[in-house]
N, CA, C and O atoms as CSV, one atom per row, in Angstrom:
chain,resi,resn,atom,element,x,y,z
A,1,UNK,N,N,108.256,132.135,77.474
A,1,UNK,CA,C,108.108,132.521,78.860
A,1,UNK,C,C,109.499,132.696,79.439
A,1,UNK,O,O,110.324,131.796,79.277
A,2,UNK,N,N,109.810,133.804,80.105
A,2,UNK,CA,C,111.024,134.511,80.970
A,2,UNK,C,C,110.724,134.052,82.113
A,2,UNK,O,O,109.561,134.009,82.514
A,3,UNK,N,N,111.896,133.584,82.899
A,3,UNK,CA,C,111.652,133.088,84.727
A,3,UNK,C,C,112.875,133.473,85.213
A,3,UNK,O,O,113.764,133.591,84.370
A,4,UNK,N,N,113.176,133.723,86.480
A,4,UNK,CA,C,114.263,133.856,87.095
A,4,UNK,C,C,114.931,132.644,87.704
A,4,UNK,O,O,113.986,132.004,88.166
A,5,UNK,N,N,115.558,132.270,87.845
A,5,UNK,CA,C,115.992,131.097,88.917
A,5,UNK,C,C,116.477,131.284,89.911
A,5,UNK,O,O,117.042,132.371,89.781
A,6,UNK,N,N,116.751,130.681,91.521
A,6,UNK,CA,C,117.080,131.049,92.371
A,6,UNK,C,C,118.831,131.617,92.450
A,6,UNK,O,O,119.393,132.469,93.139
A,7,UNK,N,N,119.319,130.638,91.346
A,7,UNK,CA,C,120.839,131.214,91.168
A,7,UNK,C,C,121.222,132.752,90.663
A,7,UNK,O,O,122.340,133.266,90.641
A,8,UNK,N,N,119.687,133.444,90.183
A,8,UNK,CA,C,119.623,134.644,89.421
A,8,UNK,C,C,119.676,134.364,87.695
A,8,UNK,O,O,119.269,135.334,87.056
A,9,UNK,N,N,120.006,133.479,87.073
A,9,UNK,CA,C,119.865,133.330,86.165
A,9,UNK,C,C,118.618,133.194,85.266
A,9,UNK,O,O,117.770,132.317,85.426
A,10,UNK,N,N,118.592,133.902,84.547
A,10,UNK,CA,C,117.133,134.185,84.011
A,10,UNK,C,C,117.088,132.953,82.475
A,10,UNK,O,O,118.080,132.729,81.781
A,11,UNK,N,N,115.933,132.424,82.286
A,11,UNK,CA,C,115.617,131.453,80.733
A,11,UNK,C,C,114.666,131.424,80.441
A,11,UNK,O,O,113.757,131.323,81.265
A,12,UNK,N,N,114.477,131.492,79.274
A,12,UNK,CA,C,113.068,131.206,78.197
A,12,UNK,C,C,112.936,130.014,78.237
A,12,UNK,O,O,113.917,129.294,78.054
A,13,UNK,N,N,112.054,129.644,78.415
A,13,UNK,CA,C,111.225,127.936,77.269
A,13,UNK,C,C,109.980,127.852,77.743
A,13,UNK,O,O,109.302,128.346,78.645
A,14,UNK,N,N,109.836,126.791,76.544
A,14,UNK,CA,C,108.188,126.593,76.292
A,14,UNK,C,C,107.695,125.323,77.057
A,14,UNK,O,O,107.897,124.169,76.678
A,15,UNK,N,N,106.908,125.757,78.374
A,15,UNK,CA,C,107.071,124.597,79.182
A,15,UNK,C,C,106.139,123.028,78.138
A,15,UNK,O,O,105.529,123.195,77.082
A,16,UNK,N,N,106.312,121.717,78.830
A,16,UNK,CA,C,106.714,120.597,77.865
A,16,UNK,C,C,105.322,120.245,79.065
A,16,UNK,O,O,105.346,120.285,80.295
A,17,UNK,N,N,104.041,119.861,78.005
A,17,UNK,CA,C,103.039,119.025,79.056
A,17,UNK,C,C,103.397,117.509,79.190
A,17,UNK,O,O,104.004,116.707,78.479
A,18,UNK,N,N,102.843,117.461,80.254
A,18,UNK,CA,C,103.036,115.822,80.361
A,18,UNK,C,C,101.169,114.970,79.755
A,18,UNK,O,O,100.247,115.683,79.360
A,19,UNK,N,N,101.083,113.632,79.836
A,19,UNK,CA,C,100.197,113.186,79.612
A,19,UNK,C,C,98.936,113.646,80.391
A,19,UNK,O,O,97.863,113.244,79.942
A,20,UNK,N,N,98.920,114.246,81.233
A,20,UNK,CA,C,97.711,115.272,82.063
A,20,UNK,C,C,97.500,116.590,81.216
A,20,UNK,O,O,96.379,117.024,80.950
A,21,UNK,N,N,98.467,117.079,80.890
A,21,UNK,CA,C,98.126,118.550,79.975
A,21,UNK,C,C,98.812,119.854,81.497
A,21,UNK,O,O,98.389,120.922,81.940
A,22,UNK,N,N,99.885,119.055,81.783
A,22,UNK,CA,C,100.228,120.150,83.363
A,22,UNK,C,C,101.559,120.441,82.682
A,22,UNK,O,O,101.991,119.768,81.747
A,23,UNK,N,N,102.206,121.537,83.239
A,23,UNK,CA,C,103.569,122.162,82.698
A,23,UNK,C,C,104.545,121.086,83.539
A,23,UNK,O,O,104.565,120.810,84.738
A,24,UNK,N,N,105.424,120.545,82.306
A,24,UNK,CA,C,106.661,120.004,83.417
A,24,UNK,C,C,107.758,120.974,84.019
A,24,UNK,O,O,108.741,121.452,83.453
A,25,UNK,N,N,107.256,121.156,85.509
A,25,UNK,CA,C,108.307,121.809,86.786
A,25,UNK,C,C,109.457,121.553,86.408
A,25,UNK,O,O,110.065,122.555,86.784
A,26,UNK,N,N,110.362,120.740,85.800
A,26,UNK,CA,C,111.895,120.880,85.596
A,26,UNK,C,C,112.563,121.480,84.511
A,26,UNK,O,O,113.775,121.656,84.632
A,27,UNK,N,N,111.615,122.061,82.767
A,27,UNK,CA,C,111.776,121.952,82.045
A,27,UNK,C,C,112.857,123.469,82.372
A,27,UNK,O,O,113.981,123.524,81.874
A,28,UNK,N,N,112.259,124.706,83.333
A,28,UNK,CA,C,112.941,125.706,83.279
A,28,UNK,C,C,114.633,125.124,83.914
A,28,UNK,O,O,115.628,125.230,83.197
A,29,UNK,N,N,114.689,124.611,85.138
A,29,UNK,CA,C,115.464,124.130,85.923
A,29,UNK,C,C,116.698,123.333,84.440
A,29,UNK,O,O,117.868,123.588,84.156
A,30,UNK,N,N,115.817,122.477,83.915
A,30,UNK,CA,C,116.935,121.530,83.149
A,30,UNK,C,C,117.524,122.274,81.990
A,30,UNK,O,O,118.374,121.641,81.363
A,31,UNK,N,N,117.233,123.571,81.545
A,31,UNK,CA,C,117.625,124.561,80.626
A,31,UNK,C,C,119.262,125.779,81.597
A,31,UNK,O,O,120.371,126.200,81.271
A,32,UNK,N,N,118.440,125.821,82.703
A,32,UNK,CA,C,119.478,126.529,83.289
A,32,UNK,C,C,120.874,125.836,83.811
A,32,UNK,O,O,121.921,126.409,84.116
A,33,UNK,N,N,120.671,124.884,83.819
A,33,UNK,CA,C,121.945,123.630,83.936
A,33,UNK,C,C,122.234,123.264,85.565
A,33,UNK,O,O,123.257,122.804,86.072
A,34,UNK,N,N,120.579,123.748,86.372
A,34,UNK,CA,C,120.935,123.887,88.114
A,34,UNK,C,C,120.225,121.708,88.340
A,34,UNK,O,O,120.309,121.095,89.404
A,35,UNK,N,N,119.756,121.233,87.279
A,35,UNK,CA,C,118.765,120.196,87.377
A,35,UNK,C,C,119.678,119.040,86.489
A,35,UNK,O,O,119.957,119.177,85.297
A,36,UNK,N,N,119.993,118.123,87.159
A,36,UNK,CA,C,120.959,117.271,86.425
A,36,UNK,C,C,119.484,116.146,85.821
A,36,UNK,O,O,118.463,116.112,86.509
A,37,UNK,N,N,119.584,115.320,84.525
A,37,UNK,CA,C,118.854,114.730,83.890
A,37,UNK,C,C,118.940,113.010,84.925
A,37,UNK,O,O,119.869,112.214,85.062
A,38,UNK,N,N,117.878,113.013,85.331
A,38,UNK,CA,C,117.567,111.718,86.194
A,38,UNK,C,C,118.543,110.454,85.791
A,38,UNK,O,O,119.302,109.855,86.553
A,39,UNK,N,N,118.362,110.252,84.641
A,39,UNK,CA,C,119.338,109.150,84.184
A,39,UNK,C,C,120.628,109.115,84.906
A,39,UNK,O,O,121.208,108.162,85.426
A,40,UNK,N,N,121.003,110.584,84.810
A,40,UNK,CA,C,122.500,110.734,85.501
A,40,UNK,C,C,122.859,110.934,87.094
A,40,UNK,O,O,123.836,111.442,87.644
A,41,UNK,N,N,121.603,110.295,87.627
A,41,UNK,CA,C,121.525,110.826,89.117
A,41,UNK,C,C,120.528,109.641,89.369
A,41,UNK,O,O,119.328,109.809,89.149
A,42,UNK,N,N,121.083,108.275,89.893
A,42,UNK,CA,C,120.539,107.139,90.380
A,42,UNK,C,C,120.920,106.813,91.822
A,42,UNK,O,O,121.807,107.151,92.607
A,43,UNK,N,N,119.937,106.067,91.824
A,43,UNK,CA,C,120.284,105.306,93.282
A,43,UNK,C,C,119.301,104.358,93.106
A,43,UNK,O,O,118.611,104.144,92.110
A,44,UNK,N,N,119.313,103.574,94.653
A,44,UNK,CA,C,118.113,102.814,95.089
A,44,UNK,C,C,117.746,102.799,96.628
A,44,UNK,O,O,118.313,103.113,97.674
A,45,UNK,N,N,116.470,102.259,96.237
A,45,UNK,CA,C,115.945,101.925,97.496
A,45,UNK,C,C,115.753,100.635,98.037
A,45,UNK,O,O,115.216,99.769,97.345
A,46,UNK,N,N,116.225,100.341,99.489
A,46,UNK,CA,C,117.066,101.615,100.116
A,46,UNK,C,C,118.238,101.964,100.420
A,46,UNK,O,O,119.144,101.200,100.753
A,47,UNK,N,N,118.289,103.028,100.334
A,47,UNK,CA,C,119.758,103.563,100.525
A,47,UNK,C,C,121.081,102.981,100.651
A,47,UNK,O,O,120.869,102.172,101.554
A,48,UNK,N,N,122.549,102.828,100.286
A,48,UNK,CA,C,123.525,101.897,100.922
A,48,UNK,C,C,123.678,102.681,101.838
A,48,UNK,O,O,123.305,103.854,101.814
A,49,UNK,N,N,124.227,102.145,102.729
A,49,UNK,CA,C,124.709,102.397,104.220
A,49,UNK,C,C,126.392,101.676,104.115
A,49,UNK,O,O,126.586,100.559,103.635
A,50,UNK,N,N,127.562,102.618,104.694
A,50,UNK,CA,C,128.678,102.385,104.505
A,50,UNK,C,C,128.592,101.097,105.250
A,50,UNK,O,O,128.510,100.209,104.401
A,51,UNK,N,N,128.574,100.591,106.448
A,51,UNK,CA,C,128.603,99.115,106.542
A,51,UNK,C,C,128.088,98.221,106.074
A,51,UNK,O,O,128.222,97.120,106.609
A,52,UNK,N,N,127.193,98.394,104.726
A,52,UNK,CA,C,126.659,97.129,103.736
A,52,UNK,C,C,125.556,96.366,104.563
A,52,UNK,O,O,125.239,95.204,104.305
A,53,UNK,N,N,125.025,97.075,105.526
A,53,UNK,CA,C,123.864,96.198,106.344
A,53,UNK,C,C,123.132,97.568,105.740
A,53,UNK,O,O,123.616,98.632,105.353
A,54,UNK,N,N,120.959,96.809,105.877
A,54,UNK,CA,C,120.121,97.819,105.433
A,54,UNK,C,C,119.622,97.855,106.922
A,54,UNK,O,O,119.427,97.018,107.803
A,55,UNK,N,N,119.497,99.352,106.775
A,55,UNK,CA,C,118.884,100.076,108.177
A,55,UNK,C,C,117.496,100.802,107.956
A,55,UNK,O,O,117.478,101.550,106.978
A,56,UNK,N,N,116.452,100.723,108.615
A,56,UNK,CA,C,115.343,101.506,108.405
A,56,UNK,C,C,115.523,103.056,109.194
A,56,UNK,O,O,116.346,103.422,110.033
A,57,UNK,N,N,114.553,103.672,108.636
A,57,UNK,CA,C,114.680,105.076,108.889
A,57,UNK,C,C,113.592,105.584,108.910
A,57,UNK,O,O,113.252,106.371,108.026
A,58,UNK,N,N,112.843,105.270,109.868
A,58,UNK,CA,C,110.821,105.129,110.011
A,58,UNK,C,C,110.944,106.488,110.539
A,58,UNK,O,O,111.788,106.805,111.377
A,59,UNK,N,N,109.721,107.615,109.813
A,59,UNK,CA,C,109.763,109.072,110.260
A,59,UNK,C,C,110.412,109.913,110.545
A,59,UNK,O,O,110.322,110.617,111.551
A,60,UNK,N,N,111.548,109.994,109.271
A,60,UNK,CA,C,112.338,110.389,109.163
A,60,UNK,C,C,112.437,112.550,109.478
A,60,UNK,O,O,111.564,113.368,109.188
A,61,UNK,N,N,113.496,112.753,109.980
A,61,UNK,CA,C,113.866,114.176,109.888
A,61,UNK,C,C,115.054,114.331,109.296
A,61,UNK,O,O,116.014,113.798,109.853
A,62,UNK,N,N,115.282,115.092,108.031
A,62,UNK,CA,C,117.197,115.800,107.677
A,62,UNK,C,C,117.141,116.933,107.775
A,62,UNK,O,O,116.311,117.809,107.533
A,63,UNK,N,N,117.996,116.878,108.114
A,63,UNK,CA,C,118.872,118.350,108.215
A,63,UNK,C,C,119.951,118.772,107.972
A,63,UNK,O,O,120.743,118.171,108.697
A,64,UNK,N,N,120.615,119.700,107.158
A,64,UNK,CA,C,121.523,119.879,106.328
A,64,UNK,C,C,122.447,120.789,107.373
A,64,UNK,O,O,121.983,121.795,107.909
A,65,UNK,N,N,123.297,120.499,107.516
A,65,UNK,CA,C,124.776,121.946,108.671
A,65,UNK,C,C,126.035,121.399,107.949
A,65,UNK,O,O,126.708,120.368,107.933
A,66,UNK,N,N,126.009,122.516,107.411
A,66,UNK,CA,C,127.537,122.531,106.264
A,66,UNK,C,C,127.446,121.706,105.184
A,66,UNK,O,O,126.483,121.680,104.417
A,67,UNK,N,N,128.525,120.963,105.095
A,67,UNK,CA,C,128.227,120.030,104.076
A,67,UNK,C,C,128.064,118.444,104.601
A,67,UNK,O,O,128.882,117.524,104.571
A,68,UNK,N,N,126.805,118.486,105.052
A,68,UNK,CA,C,126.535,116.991,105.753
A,68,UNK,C,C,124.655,117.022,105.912
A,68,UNK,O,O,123.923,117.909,106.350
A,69,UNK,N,N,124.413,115.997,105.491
A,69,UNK,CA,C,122.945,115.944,106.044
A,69,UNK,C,C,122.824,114.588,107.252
A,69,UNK,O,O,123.507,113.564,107.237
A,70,UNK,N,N,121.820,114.927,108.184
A,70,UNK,CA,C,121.791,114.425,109.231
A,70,UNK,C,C,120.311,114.151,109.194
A,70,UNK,O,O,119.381,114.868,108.824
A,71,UNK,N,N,120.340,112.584,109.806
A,71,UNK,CA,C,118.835,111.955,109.185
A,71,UNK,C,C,118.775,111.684,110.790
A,71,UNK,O,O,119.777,111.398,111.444
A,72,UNK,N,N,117.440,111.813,111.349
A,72,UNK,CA,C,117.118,110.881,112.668
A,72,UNK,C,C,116.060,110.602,112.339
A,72,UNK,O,O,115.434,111.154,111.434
A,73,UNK,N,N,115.586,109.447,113.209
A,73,UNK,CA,C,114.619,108.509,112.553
A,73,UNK,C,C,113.944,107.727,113.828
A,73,UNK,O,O,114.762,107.540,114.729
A,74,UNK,N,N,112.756,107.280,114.070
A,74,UNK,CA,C,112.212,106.744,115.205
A,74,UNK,C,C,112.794,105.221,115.361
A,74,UNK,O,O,113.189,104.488,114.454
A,75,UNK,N,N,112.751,105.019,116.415
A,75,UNK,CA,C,112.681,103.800,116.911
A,75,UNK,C,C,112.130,103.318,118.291
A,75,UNK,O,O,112.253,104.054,119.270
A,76,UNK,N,N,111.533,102.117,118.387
A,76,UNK,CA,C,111.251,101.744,119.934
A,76,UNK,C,C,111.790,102.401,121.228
A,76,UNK,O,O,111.340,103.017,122.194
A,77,UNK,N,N,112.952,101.971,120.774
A,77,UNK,CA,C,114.251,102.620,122.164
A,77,UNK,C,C,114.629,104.077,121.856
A,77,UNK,O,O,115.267,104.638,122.747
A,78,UNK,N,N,114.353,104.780,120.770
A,78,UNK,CA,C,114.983,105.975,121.169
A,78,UNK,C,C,115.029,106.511,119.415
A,78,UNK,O,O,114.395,106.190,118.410
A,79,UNK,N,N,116.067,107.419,119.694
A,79,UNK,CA,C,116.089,108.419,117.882
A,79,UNK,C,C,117.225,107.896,117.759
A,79,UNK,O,O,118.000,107.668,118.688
A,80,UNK,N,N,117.453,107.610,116.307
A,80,UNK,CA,C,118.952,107.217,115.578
A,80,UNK,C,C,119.007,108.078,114.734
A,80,UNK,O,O,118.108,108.865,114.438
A,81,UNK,N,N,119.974,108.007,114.318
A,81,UNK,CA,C,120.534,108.897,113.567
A,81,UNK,C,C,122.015,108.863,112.276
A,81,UNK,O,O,123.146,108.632,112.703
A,82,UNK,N,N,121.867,109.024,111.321
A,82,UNK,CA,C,122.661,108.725,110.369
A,82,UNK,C,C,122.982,110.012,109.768
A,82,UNK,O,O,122.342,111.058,109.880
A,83,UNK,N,N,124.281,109.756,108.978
A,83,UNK,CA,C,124.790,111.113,107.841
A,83,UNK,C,C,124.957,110.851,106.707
A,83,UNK,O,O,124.968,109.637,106.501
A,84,UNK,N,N,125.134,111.639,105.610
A,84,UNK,CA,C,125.324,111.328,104.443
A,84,UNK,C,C,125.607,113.082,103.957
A,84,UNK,O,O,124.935,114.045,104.326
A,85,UNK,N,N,126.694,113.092,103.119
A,85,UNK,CA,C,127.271,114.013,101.988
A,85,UNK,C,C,126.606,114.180,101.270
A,85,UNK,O,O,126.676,115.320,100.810
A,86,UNK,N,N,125.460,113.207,100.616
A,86,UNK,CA,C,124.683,113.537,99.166
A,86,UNK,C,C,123.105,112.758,99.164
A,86,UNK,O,O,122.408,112.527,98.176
A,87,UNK,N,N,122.842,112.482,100.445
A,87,UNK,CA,C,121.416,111.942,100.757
A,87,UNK,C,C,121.401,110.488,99.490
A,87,UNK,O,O,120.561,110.309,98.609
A,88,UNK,N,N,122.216,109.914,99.701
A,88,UNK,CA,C,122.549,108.787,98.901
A,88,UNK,C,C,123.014,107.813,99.829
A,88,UNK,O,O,122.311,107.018,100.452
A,89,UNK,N,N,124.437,107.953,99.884
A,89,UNK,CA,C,125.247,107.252,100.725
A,89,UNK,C,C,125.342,107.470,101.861
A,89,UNK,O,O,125.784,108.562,102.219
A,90,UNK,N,N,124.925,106.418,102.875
A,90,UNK,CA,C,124.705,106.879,104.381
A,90,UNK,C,C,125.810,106.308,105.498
A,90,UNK,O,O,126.602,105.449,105.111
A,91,UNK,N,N,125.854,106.656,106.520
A,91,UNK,CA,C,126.315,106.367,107.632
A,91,UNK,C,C,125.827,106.261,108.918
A,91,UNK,O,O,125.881,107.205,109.706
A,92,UNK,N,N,125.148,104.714,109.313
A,92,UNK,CA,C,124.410,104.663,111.018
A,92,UNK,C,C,125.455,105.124,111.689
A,92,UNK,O,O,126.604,105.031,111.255
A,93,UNK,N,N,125.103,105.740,112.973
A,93,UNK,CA,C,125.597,105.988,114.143
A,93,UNK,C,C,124.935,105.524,114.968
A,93,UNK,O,O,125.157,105.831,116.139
A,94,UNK,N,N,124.007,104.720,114.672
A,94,UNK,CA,C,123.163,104.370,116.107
A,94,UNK,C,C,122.213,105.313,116.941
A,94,UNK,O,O,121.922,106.469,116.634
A,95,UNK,N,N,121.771,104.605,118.070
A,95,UNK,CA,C,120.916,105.861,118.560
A,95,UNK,C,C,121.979,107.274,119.049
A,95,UNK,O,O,123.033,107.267,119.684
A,96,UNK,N,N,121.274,108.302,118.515
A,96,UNK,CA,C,121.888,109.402,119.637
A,96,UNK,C,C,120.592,109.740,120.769
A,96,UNK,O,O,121.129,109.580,121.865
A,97,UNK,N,N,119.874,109.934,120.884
A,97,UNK,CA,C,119.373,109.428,122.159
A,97,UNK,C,C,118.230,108.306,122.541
A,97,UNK,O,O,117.320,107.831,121.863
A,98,UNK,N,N,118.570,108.115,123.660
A,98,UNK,CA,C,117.565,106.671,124.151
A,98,UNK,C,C,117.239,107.357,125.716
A,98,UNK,O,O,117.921,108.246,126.227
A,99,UNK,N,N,116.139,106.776,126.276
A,99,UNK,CA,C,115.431,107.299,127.688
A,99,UNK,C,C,115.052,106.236,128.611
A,99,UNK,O,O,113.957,105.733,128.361
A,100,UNK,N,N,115.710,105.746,129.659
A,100,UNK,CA,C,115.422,104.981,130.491
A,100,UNK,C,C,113.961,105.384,130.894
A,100,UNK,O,O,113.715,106.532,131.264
A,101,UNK,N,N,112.927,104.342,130.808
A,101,UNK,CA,C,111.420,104.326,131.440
A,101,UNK,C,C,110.475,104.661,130.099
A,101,UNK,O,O,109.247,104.607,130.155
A,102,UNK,N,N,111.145,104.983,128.996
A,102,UNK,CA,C,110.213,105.381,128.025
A,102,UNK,C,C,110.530,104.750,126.815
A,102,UNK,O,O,111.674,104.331,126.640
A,103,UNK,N,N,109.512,104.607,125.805
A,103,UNK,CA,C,109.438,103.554,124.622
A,103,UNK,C,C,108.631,104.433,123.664
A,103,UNK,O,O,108.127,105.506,123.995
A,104,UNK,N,N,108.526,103.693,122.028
A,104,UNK,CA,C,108.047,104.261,121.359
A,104,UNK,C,C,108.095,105.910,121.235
A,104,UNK,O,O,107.368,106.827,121.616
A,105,UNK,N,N,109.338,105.802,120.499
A,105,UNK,CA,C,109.487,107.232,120.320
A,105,UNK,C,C,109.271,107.409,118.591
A,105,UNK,O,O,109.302,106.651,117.621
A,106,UNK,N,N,109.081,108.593,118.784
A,106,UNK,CA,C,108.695,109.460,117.450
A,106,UNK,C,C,108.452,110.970,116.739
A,106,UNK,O,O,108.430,111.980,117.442
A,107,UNK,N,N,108.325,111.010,115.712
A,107,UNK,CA,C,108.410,112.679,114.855
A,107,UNK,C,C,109.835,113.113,115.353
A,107,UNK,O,O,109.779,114.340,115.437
A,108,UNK,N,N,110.827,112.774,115.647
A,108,UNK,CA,C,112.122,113.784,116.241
A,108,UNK,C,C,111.977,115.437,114.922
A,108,UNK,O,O,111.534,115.413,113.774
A,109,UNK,N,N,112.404,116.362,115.517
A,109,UNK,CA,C,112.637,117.474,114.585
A,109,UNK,C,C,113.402,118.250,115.392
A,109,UNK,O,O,112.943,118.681,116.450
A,110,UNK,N,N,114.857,118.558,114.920
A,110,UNK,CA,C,115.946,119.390,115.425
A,110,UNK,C,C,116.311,120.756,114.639
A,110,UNK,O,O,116.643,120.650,113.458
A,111,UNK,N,N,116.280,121.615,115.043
A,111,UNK,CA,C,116.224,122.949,114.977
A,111,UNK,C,C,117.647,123.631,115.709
A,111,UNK,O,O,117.952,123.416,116.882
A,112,UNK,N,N,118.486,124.539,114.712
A,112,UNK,CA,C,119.574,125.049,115.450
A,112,UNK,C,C,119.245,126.614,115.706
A,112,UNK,O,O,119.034,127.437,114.815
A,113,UNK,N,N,119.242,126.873,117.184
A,113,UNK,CA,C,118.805,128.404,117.656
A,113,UNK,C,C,120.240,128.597,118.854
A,113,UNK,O,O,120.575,127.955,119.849
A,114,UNK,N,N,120.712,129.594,118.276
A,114,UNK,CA,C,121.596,130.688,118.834
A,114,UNK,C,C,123.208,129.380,119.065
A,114,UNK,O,O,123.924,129.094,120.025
A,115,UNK,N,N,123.147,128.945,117.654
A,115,UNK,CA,C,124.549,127.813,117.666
A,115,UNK,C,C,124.059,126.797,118.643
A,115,UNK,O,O,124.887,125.964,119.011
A,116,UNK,N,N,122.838,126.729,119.127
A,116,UNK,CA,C,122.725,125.170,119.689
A,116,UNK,C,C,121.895,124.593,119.076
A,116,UNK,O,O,121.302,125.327,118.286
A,117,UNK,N,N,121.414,123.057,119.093
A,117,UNK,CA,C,120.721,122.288,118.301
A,117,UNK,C,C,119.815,121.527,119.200
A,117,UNK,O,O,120.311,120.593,119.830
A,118,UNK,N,N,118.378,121.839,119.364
A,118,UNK,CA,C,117.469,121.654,120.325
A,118,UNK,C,C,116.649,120.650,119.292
A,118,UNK,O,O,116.239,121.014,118.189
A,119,UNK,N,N,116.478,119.281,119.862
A,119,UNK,CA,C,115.715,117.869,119.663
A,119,UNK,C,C,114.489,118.061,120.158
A,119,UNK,O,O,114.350,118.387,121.337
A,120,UNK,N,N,113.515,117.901,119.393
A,120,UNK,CA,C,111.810,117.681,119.554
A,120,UNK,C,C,111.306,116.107,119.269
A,120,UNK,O,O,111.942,115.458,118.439
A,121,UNK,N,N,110.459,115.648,119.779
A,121,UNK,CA,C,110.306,114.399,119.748
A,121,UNK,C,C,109.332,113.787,120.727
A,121,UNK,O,O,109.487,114.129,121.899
A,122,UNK,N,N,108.217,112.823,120.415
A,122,UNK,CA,C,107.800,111.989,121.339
A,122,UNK,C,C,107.937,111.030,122.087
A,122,UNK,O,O,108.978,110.450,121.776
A,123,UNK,N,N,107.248,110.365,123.228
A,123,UNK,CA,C,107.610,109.254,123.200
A,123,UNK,C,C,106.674,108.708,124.315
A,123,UNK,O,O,106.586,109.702,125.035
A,124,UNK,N,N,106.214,108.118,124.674
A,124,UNK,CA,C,105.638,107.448,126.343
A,124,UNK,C,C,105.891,106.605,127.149
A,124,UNK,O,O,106.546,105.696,126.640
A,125,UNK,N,N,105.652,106.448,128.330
A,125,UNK,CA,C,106.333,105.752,129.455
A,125,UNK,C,C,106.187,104.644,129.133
A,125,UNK,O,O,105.094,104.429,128.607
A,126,UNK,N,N,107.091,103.491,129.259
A,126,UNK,CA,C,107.406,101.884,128.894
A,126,UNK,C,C,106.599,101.307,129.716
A,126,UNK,O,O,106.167,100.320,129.121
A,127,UNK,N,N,105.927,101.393,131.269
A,127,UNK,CA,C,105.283,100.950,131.965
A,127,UNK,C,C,103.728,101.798,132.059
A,127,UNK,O,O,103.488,103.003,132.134
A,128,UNK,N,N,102.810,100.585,132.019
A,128,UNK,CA,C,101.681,101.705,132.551
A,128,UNK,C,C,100.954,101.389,131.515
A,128,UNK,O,O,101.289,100.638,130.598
A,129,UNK,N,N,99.123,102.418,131.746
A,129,UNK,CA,C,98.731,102.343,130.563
A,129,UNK,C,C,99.130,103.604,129.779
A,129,UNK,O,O,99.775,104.614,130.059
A,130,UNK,N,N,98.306,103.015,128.367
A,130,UNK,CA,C,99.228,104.059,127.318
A,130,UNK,C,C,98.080,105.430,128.007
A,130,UNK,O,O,96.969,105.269,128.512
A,131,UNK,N,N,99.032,107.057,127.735
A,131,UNK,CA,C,98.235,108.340,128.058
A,131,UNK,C,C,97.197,108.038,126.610
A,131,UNK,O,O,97.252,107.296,125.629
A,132,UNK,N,N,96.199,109.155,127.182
A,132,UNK,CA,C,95.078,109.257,126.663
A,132,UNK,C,C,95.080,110.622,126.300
A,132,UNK,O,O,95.578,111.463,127.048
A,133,UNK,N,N,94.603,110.896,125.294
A,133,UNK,CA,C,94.485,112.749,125.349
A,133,UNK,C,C,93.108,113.067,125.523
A,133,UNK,O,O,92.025,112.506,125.356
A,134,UNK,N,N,93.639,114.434,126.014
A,134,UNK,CA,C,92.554,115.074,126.341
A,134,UNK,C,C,91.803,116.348,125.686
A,134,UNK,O,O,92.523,117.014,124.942
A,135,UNK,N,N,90.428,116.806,125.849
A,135,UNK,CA,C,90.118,117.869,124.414
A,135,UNK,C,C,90.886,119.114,124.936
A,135,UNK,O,O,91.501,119.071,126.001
A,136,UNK,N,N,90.840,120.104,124.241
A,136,UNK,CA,C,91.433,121.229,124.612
A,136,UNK,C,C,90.552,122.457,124.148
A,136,UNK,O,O,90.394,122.418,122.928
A,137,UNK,N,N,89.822,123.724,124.852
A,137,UNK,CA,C,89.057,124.414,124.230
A,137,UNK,C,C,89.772,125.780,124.613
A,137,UNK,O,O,90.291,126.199,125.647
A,138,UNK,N,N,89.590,126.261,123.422
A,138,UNK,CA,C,90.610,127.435,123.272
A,138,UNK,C,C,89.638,128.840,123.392
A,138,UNK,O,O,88.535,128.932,122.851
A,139,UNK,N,N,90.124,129.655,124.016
A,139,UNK,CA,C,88.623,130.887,124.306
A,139,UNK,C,C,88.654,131.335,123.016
A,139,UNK,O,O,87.851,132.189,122.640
C-alpha cells in the first residue's frame, strides 16, 4: 500500500494488526521518520511544571502561536493558564483572568481573529441562585 504523508512524502508498508485485527495508524507515520518510537518520547503524569509544585489543569484548552503552546484551564476563581515548548514541560502563570461577582468558571476556548485573541468561556454569578436554562424552539 502507497500513502502520501502530510510532509509530501510518499511510503509503502504493510499495515501491522494489532490484537483486534485493526491496521496500526502509526505503522505508515513510523516508516516515514515524521513519528518518533514511544520509548523515545516519555513523560509522566502529571506534567512537571518549572516550579516543581503539581498544578491541575481541569478542562483544559491549547493552543499553539509560534513556538509555544498555551494551556488554560478552569478554575473556581477564574481561567489559568500555563506554557510549554513541547506540551511536556510546563510553566503556571496563574490566572489570566478572574471576575469580580462570578465563580465557577469553565470550557475557556481562545481563538485568534484579525491578530487579536478573543477568550470564550463560562461562568455564573457567585451570589444568588444557580441560572436555570431554558428550552429553546427553533422554527
Amino acid at each position: 500500500m502507497t500513502a502520501t504523508i502530510s510532509n509530501g512524502a510518499s511510503a509503502s508498508y504493510s499495515p501491522a494488526e494489532d490484537e483486534l485485527g485493526a491496521a496500526d495508524p502509526t505503522a505508515l507515520l513510523a516508516e516515514s521518520g515524521d513519528l518518533k518510537p514511544l520509548a523515545e518520547r516519555t513523560y509522566t503524569n502529571p506534567v512537571p511544571y518549572a516550579d516543581g509544585k503539581s498544578h491541575t489543569a481541569p478542562d483544559p484548552f491549547v493552543l499553539k502561536y509560534r513556538d509555544l503552546y498555551y494551556c488554560y484551564a478552569t478554575d473556581e476563581h477564574g481561567i489559568l493558564v500555563s506554557t510549554s515548548p513541547d506540551m511536556v514541560h510546563w510553566t503556571s502563570h496563574g490566572f489570566c483572568y478572574t471576575e469580580a461577582g462570578r465563580r465557577n468558571f469553565w470550557a475557556p476556548s481562545v481563538i485568534l481573529i484579525n491578530g487579536v485573541f478573543h477568550m470564550y468561556f463560562s461562568n455564573m454569578p457567585a451570589e444568588g441562585p444557580i441560572p436555570t436554562r431554558k428550552s429553546c424552539v427553533w422554527p
